[in-house]
N, C-alpha and C positions, 0 to 999 in steps of 0.2 A: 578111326581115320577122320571122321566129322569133326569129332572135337580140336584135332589138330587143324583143321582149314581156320575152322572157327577161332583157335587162340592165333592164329597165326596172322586172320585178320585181323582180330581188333587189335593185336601187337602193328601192324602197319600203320592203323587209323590213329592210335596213342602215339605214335611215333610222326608223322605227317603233320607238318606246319603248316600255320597261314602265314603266307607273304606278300606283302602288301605295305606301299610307302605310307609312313606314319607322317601325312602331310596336311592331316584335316580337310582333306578334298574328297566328294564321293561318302560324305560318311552318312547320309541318307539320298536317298535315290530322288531326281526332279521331282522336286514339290511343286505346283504352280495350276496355272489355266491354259488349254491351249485352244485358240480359236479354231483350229479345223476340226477339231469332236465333234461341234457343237452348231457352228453356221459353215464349214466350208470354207467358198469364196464370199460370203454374201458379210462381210463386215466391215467396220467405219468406226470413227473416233466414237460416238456414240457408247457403243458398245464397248470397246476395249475402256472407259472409264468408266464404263459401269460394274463390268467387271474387276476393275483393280477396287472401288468404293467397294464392295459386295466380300470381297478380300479382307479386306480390312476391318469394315463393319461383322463380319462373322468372327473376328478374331484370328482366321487361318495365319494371318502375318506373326502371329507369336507360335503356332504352332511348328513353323517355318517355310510356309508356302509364300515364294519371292519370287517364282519365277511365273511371266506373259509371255504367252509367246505366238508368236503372229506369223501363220503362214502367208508368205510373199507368194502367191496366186503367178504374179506378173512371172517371177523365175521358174516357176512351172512351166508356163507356157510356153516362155521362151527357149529354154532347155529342151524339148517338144520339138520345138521346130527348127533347135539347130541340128535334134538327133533325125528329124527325118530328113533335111536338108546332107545331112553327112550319109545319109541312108538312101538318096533317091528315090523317097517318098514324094 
């Protein structure tokens, strides 16, 4: 009876496609730097071009890492205070 679950699944898993638009989008997962890993709120131009140089100078730009990306601190907080404003905090 084992044997039969067993051909019967890998017959489903043989049989079960991938689907997925063949659009060249997604076809490796965000490559990039993201400043709130690493400082939080505590960042400045400074910094965000030191990181895009450090990018570059490592090579990671060919390996395909393009994407910076910069947490807006400011729409945190605001968002924050319009959920406790909507909340009667």
């Amino acid at each position: 009876m084992l044997k039969i679950y067993q051909a019967t699944f890998i017959a489903h898993l043989a049989l079960t496609g991938v689907w997925a638009h063949d659009n060249g989008l997604a076809i490796t997962p965000p490559m990039g730097w993201n400043t709130w890993n690493k400082y939080g709120c505590n960042i400045n131009e400074d910094l965000i071009l030191s990181a895009a140089k450090a990018i570059k100078s490592e090579g990671l730009d060919k390996l395909g890492y393009t994407c910076k990306i910069f947490e807006p601190t400011t729409s945190i907080i605001s968002s924050q205070k319009k959920n406790d404003e909507n909340h009667g905090n």
